[in-house]
LOMI-797612 format. One record per residue (C-alpha): residue in one letter; z, y, x. Coordinates in steps of 0.1 Angstrom, whole numbers, padded with zeros to 4 digits, always signed. Last residue first. Layout:
<atoms>
AZYX ...
</atoms>
This chain:
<atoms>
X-0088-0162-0660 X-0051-0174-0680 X-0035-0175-0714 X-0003-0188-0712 X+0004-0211-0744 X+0015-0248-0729 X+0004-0274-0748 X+0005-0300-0715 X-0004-0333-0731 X-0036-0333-0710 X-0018-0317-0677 X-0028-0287-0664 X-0046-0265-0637 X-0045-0235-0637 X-0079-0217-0627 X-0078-0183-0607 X-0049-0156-0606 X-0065-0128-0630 X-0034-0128-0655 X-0034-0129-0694 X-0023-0110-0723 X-0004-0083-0708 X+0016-0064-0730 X+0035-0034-0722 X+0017-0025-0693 X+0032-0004-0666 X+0037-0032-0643 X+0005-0049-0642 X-0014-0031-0614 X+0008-0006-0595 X+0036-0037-0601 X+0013-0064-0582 X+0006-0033-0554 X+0047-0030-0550 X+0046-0069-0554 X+0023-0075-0523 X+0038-0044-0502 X+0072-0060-0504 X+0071-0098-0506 X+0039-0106-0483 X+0042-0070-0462 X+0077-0069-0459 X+0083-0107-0446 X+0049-0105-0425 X+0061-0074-0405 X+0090-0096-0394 X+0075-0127-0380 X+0045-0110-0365 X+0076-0092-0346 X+0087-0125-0331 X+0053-0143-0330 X+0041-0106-0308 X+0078-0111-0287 X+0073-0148-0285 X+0034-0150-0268 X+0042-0122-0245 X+0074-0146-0237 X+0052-0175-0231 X+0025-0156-0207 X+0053-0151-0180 X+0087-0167-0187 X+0103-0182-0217 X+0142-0189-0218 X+0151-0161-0239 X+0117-0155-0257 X+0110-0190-0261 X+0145-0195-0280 X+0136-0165-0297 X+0100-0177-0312 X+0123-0214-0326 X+0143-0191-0341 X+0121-0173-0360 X+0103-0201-0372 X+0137-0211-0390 X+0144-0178-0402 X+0107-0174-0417 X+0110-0210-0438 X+0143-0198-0448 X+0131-0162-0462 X+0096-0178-0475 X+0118-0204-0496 X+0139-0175-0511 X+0117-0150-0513 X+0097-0176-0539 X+0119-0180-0568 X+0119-0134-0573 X+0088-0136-0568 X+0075-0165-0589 X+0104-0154-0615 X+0089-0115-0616 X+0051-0123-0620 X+0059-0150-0645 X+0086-0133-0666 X+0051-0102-0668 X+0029-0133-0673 X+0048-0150-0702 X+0064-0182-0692 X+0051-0215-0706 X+0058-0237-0678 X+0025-0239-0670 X+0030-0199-0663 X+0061-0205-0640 X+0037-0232-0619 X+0011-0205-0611 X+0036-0178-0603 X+0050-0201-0580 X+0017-0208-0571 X+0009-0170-0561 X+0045-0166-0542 X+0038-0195-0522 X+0006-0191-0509 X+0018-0152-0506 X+0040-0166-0480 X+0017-0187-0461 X-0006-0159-0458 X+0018-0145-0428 X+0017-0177-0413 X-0018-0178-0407 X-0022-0139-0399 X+0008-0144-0372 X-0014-0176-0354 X-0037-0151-0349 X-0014-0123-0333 X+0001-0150-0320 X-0032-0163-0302 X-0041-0123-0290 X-0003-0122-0276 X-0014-0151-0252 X-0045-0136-0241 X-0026-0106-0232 X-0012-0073-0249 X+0010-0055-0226 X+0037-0035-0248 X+0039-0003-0253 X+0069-0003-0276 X+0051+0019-0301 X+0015+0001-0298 X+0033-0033-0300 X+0054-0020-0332 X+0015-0002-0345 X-0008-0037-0339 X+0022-0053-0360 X+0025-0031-0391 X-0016-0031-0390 X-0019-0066-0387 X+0007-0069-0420 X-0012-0043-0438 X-0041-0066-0435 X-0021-0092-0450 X-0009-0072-0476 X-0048-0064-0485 X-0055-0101-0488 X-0024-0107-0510 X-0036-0082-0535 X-0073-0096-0532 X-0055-0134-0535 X-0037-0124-0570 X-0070-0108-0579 X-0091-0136-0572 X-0065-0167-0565 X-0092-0193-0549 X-0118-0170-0544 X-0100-0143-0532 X-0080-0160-0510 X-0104-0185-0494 X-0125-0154-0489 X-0097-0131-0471 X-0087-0164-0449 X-0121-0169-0436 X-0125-0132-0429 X-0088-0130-0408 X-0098-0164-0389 X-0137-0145-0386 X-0118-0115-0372 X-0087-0129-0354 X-0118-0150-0330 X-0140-0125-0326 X-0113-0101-0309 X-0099-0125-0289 X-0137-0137-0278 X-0147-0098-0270 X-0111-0091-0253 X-0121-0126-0232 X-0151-0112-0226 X-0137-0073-0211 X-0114-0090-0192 X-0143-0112-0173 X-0162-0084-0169 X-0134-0069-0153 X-0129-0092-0126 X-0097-0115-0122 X-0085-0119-0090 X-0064-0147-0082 X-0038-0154-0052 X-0007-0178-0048 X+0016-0185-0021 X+0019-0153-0009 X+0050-0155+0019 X+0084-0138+0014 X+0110-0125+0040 X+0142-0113+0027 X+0162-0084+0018 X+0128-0063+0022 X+0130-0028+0039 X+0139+0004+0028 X+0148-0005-0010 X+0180+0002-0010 X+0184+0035+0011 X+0152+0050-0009 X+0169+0040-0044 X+0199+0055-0031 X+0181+0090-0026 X+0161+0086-0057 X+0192+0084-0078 X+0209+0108-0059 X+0176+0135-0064 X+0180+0121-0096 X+0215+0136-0102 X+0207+0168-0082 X+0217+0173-0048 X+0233+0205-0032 X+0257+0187-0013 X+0263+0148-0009 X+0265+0118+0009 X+0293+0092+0015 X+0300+0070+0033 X+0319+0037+0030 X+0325+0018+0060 X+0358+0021+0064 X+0361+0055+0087 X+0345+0085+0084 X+0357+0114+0104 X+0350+0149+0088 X+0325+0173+0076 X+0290+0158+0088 X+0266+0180+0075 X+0239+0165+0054 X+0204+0155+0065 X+0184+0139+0039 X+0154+0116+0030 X+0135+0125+0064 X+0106+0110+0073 X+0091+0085+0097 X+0056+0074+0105 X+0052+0043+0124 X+0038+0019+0092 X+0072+0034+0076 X+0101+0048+0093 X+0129+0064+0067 X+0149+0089+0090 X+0182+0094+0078 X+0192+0129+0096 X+0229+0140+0114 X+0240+0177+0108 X+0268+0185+0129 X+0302+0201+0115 X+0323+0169+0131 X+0298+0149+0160 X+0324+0133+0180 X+0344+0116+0151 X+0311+0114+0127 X+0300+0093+0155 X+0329+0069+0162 X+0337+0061+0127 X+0296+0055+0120 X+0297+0029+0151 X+0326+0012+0134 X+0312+0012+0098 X+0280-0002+0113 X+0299-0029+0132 X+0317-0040+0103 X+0291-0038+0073 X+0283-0006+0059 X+0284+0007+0023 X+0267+0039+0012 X+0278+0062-0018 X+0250+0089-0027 X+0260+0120-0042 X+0262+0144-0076 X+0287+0170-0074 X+0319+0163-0090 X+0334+0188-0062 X+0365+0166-0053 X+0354+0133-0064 X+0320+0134-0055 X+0296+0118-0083 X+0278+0086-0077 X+0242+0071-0068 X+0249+0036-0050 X+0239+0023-0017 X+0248-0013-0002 X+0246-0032+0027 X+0237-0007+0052 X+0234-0021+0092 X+0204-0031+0093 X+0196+0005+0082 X+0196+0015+0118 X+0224+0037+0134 X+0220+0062+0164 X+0190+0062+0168 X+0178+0088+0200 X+0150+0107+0190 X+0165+0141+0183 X+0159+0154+0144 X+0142+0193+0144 X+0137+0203+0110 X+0114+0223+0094 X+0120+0234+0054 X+0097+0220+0032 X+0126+0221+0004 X+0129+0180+0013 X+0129+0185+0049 X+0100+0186+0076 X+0103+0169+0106 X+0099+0181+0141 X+0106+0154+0172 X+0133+0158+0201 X+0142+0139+0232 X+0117+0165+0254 X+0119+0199+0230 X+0089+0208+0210 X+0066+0235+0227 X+0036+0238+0200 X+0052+0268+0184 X+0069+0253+0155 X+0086+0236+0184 X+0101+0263+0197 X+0111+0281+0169 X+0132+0247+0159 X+0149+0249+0189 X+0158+0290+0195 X+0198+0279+0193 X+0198+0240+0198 X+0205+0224+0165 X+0189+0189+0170 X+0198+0171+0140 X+0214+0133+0149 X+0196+0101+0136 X+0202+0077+0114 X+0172+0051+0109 X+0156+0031+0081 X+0131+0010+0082 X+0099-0001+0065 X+0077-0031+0059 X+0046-0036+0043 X+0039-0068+0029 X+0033-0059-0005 X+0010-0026+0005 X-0014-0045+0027 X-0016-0076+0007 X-0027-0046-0022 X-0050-0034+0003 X-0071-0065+0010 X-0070-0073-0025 X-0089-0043-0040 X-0097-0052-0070 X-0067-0031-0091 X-0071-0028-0125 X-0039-0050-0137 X-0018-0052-0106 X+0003-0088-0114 X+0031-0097-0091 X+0052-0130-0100 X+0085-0132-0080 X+0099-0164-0069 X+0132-0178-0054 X+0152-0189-0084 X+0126-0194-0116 X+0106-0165-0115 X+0118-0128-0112 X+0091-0101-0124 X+0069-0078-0112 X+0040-0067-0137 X+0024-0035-0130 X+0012-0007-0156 X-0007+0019-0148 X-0010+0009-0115 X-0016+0042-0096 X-0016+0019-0056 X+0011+0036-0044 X+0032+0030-0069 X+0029-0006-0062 X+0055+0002-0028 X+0087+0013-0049 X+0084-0017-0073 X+0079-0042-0044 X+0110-0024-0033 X+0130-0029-0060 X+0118-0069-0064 X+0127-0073-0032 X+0163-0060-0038 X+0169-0079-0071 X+0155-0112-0054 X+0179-0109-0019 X+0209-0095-0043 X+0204-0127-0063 X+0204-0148-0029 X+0231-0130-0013 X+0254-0135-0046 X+0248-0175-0045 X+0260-0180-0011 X+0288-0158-0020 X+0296-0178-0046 X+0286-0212-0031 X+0316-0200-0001 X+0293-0190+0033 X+0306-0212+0061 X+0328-0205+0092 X+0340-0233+0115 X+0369-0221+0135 X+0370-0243+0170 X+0392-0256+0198 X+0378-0266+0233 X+0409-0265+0252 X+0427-0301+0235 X+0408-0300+0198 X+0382-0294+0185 X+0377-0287+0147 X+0393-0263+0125 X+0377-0258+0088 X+0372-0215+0074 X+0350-0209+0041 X+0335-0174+0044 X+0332-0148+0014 X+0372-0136+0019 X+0359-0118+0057 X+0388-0095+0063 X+0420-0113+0055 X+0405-0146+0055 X+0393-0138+0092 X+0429-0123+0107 X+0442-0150+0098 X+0419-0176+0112 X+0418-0152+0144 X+0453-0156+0145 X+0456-0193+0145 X+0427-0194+0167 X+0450-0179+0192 X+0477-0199+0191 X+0462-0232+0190 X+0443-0223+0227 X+0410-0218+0242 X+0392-0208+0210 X+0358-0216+0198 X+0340-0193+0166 X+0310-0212+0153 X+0295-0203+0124 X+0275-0220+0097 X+0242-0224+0082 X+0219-0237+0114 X+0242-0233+0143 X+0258-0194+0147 X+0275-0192+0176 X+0307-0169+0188 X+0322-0172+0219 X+0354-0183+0243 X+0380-0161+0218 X+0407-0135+0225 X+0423-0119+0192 X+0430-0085+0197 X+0423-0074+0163 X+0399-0046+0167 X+0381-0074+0189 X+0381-0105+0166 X+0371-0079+0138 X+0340-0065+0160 X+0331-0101+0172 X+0331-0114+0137 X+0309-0088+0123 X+0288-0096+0142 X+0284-0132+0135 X+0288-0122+0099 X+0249-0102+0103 X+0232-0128+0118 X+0251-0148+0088 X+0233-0126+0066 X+0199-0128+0086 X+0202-0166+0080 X+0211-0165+0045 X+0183-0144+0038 X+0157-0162+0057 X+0171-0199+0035 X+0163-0175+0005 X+0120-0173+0018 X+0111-0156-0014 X+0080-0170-0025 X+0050-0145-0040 X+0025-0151-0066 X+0001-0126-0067 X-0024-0122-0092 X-0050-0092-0092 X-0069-0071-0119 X-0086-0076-0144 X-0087-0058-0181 X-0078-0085-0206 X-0065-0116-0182 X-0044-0092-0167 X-0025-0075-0197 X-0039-0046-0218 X-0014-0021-0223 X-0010-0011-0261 X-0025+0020-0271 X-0006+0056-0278 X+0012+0077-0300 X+0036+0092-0288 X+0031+0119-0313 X+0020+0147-0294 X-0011+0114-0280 X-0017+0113-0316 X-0024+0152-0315 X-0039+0150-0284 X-0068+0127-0294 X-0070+0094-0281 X-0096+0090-0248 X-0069+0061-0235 X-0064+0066-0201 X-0084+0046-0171 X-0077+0053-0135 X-0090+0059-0096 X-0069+0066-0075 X-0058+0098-0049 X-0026+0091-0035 X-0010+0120-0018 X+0005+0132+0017 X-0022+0111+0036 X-0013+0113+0077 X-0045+0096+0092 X-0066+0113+0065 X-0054+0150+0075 X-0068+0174+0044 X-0053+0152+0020 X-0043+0171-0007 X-0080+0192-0010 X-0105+0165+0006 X-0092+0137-0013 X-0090+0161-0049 X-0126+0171-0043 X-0134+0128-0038 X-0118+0120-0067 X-0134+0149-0087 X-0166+0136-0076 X-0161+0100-0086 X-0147+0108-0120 X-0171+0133-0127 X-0198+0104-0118 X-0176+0080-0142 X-0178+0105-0172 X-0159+0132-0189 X-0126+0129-0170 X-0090+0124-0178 X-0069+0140-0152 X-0036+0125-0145 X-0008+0136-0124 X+0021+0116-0112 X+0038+0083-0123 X+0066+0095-0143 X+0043+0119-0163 X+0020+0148-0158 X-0013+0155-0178 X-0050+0169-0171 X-0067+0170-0202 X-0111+0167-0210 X-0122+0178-0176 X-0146+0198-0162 X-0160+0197-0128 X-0164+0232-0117 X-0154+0227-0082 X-0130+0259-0082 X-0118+0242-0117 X-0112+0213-0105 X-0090+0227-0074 X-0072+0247-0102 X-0063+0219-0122 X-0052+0197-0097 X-0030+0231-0085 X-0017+0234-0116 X-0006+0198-0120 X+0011+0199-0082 X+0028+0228-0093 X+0043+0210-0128 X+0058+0186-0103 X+0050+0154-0077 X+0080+0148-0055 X+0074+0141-0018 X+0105+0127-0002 X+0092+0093-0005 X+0058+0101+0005 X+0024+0088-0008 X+0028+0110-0038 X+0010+0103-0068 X-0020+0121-0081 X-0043+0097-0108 X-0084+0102-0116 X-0092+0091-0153 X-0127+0078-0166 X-0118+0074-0206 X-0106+0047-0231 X-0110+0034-0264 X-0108+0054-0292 X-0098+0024-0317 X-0062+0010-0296 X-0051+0050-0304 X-0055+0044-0343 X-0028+0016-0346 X+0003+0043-0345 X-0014+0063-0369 X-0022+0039-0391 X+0008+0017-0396 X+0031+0047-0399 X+0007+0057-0427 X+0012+0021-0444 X+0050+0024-0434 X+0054+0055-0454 X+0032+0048-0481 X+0055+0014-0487 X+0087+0037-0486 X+0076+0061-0513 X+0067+0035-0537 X+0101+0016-0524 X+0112+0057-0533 X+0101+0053-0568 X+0114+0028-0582 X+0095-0006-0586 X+0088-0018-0620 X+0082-0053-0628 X+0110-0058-0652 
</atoms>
């Protein structure tokens, strides 16, 4: 009756040990780390740049304790903060022998001091939020009525260039406030033009005003497309806010959307407010440019004499190249860029999207310029480089380009991440600022810590004291619960904040709740003159049923937060979420699998060790109790 096969044995052990190793990594702490990323968007950080960290170290003799690559570039965990110093400064001096033109970012970092074999096993701690290890706050406003301005910038040109392709005569084009004004000398002609603009321009909203020889086409942005331009202006900040933090070696940056026109910015470890400013509101632009291919050129120049009109780059393979001056095409003019395949070669490339007068300025070039390399040049803080520099095979008309040849599918993917996220969509101003020092972290870690401790003690004694071994058994599934949870945030990586540290609390209160109700409806089945083995299984087997609703229905109050939550509330819902979860297998599950270990293999058992029942005087119940 109270006998669990083997494999829920089986199954138990398996979580448990999941539970361990997967908490372990938040126990070792963490160590002095210096972090390699590239300061250049064509510069890609590989297993060479890893061996030559470690080689520079080891020419310095400053040991180190693991020198690893990931996403973010290469890290070097260090013995102690003077190592860390020194081998900052030996990395400086080797990667960025010209300071005025830094190739690298050289910052300073913590990693967890786990040992490799848990690290082998992905297993690693959970981030610590803002409020736990300081950092800085931004919270930045997205100026949307700047986007719809620069947009309609944008339609007033395209309006000319249609108007002209298409004939149509007109007395001027105006933009006042949010619409624009196209006037017209005569019926006829604005006639056309209005035909001409619905079949080319479907996001504007034409009305006719005027009238004798001062006629008028008002043009307005439809609420769709009004609405499109504003998400596209969030998305595309947001990617190159993204792009930019990189630069800093944020382990792990928040950027996120909030509410309509806002995006939250938090830099956990970084102090240094003055240069984060400097990184979000940095601006960058792209150019294309035609290759300079004059016989003997590129020689030249690599020789000091570079030719006047000319300026020497260096391509992605490090190979130089010699791009003229003269802009052709700026990246005000790309709307769009996309990572795709070529059709004809199913090689990977980069689509591009231009608006009217870009497409037409393109169309001319590529038509006078066929076999001719031309370079996009991305200029930043009045440095440029070059992202790529394909051939130019044949007349492009349309406005949609394409690039490709000899590029992998992340090159692509970087490639049209670069084209995107050049330059902001849309101005935004800092609204909010706070710094939070790491002392300050490291307290309110201290008081979270304290404060799930003595709630977890308190409970344990209540427990055992009121239910002795019934409460030990549902003392140790509660701390198997904390474990199960501590190991799902660890494995998702989550960021742990002050938040997370109250449901992590509040989860231990709840979780208890459960084996409350199992242990007195083992109680009650007793008074009822059950034996205690029909006891054991009718109070679990009653029970799963009022701690499965009573679950359900807190769960779905912690989802609705999660879905329409922002910020600190939905680190709060995803650690109640999961607490949630772990606490159903560890009260009914891991509770009775122990219950069974302990009375299941008995064939009689005369009494059970779960504190005083209480009973009525004409009760003549039998069960024997401690």
């Amino acid at each position: 009756m109270n006998r669990y096969p083997l494999w829920k044995y089986v199954l138990v052990a398996v979580a448990v040990l999941f539970g361990l190793v997967y908490t372990l990594p938040n126990f070792f702490g963490e160590s002095p780390a210096v972090q390699v990323s590239s300061a250049k968007a064509t510069l890609k950080i590989d297993a060479q740049t890893r061996d030559r960290v470690a080689s520079t170290l080891q020419a310095a003799g400053i040991e180190n304790s693991g020198i690893f690559l990931d996403s973010n570039g290469v890290k070097v965990r260090l013995l102690s903060t003077d190592s860390q110093l020194h081998a900052k400064e030996v990395i400086e001096k080797q990667f960025n022998p010209d300071a005025s033109d830094p190739q690298y970012v050289i910052a300073l970092n913590l990693l967890s001091s786990s040992p490799q074999w848990l690290t082998s096993l992905h297993a690693l701690p959970m981030y610590l939020g803002l409020d736990l290890r300081g950092g800085v706050h931004f919270l930045l406003q997205v100026d949307m009525p700047g986007a719809l301005t620069k947009r309609l910038d944008s339609i007033g040109a395209d309006l000319r260039s249609l108007l002209r392709d298409k004939n149509v005569r007109h007395s001027g084009i105006t933009r006042e406030g949010e619409r624009v004004l196209i006037r017209f000398r005569d019926t006829e002609a604005r006639n056309k033009g209005r035909l001409a603009i619905e079949d080319n321009l479907p996001d504007l909203l034409l009305a006719d005003q005027g009238e004798g020889d001062d006629l008028k086409l008002v043009a307005t942005l439809k609420p769709a497309a009004i609405k499109r331009i504003q998400e596209f202006a969030i998305k595309q900040n947001i990617t190159t806010l993204n792009n930019r933090i990189n630069e800093l070696g944020v382990a792990e940056p928040v950027i996120a959307q909030q509410g309509a026109d806002r995006i939250v910015v938090q830099l956990p470890g970084v102090q240094d407010t003055a240069k984060a400013k400097d990184i979000l509101g940095r601006t960058a632009t792209l150019e294309i440019r035609m290759v300079d291919e004059t016989p003997g050129a590129v020689e030249a120049a690599l020789a000091g004499q570079i030719p006047f009109g000319s300026e020497l780059y260096v391509e992605r393979g490090g190979r130089p190249l010699l791009v003229k001056k003269q802009v052709v095409l700026t990246g005000d003019r790309l709307t769009d860029a996309q990572p795709g395949f070529d059709n004809q070669t199913n090689e990977a490339a980069v689509h591009l999207t231009l608006d009217s007068p870009g497409a037409r300025i393109f169309k001319d070039i590529t038509r006078d310029n066929v076999g001719k390399r031309m370079a996009i040049v991305l200029i930043e803080k009045g440095k440029g480089e070059v992202v790529t520099a394909p051939v130019i095979r044949a007349e492009i008309g349309g406005g949609r380009v394409q690039i490709s040849g000899r590029m992998s599918t992340t090159e692509a993917n970087d490639t049209a991440l670069l084209l995107r996220a050049g330059s902001l969509a849309a101005p935004m101003e800092i609204i909010e600022e706070r710094t939070i020092g790491p002392s300050l972290g490291a307290e309110n870690i201290t008081k979270g810590f304290h404060s799930t401790m003595w709630g977890f003690t308190a409970i344990a004694a209540f427990m055992i004291a009121y239910y002795m071994l019934f409460g030990l058994v549902s003392v140790i599934a509660l701390a198997c619960n904390l474990l199960f949870l501590v190991a799902l945030l660890s494995l998702l990586q989550a960021t742990l904040t002050l938040p997370g540290i109250a449901a992590i609390a509040l989860t231990l209160g709840m979780a208890i709740d459960a084996n409350v109700l199992i242990n007195e409806r083992i109680r009650e089945e007793l008074r009822n003159g059950s034996t205690p083995q029909a006891a054991i299984h009718t109070g679990y087997e009653r029970a799963f049923g009022t701690i499965l609703d009573s679950n359900i229905t807190t769960l779905i109050a912690g989802i609705a937060l999660l879905i329409f939550g922002s910020g600190p509330v939905r680190g709060f819902a995803v650690v109640h979420c999961l607490g949630i979860m772990t606490s159903l297998f560890s009260a009914v599950v891991v509770s009775r699998a122990l219950i069974n270990l302990i009375y299941g293999r008995r064939r009689k058992v005369e009494s059970l060790a779960i504190g005083q029942i209480w009973k009525p005087a004409a009760d003549t119940g039998t069960a024997a109790v401690k």
